[in-house]
N, C-alpha and C positions, 0 to 999 in steps of 0.2 A: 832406554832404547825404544824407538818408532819402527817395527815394520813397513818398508815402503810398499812392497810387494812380494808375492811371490815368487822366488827367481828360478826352478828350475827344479826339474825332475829327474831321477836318475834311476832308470830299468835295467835288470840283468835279463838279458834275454836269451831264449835258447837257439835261432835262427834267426841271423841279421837279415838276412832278402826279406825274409817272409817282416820281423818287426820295421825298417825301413819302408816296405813295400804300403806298412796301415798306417804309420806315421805321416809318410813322404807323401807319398801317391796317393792316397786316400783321405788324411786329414789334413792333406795340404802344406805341413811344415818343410821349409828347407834345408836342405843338408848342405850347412855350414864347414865341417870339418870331419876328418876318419883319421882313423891312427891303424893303419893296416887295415884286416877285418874283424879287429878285436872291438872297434869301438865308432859312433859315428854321433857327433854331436845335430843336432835339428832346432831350427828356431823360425817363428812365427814374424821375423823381422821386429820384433819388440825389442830384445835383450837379443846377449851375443849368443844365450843358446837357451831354452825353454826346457831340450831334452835329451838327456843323453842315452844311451843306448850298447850298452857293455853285454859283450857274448861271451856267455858260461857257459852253451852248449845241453849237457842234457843231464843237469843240476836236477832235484827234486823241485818240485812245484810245492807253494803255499798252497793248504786247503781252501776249499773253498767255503760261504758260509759265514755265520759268526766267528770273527779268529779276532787276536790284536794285530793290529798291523793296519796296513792301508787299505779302505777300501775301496777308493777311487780317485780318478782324477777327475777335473769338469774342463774344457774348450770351449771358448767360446767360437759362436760361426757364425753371427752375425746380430742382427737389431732387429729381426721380423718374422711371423711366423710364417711367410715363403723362403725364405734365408732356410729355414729349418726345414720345412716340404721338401726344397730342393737338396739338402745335404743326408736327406732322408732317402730319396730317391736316387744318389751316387752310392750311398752305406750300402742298400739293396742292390743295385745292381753291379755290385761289387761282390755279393754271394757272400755278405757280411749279415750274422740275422742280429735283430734289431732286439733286447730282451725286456726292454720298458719302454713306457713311452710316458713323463708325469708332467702337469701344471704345479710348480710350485710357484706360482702368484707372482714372486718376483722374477724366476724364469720359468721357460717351459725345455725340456728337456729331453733327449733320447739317449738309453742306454744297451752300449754294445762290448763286446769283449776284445783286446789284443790277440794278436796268435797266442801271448803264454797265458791266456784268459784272468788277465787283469783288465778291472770294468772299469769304460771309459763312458765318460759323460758329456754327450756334446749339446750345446744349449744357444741358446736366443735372451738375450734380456728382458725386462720390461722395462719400461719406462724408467730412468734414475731415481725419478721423484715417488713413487712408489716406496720404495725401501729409507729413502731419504728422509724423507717426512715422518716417517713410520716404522723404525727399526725391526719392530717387533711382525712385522710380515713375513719374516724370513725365517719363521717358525712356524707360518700358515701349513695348516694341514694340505697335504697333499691330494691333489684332484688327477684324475685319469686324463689325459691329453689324446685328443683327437684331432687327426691335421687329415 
């Protein structure tokens, strides 16, 4: 078996407005499909849906921290580090706080929370050839990003 890609995410969330509202209106994906208001599928026009989004209402929350489980997702939002200024500068004025900000060589990257403070990672590439040429960059120590 070949991985083609990633095909999709699947969140229980405790407030669909509010996770729609950072998915939709904020990161931009489109809401493709709802089953009531138990469920709304969202997709970045790639595939038929990237991410779904099931309401469990007011479940316990994973700890935060070292745990097993997932520790994040990454988005992409463009090829530039203005692409990232500018998607930096809608997170903030959105009253979204921003809690990293890193150079990983092959991307550069901001990190922010969902309403059920699962961390999302919105990023810029570099160049293909970078990573391409050079596998092993993508284990490059991590540098501090300043935009």
């Amino acid at each position: 078996m070949i991985a083609h890609h990633l095909g999709h995410v699947v969140f229980y969330v405790r407030n669909m407005a509010a996770s729609v509202g950072f998915y939709r209106d904020l990161l931009g994906f489109g809401e493709v499909g709802a089953w009531g208001s138990q469920a709304v599928a969202l997709s970045s026009g790639r595939t038929h849906h990237e991410i779904l989004l099931i309401e469990v209402g007011d479940a316990p929350s994973p700890p935060q921290g070292h745990r097993l489980g997932l520790y994040h997702i990454g988005i992409k939002v463009g090829d530039s580090l203005d692409e990232l200024r500018a998607a930096r500068d809608e997170i903030l004025a959105a009253g979204v706080t921003i809690d990293g900000m890193s150079d990983h060589t092959v991307t550069q990257s901001l990190y922010l929370r969902d309403p059920d403070g699962n961390e999302v990672e919105v990023y810029v590439e570099a160049e293909p050839s970078v990573w391409k040429n050079n596998p092993e960059t993508i284990m490059s120590p991590i540098k501090p990003l300043h935009l």
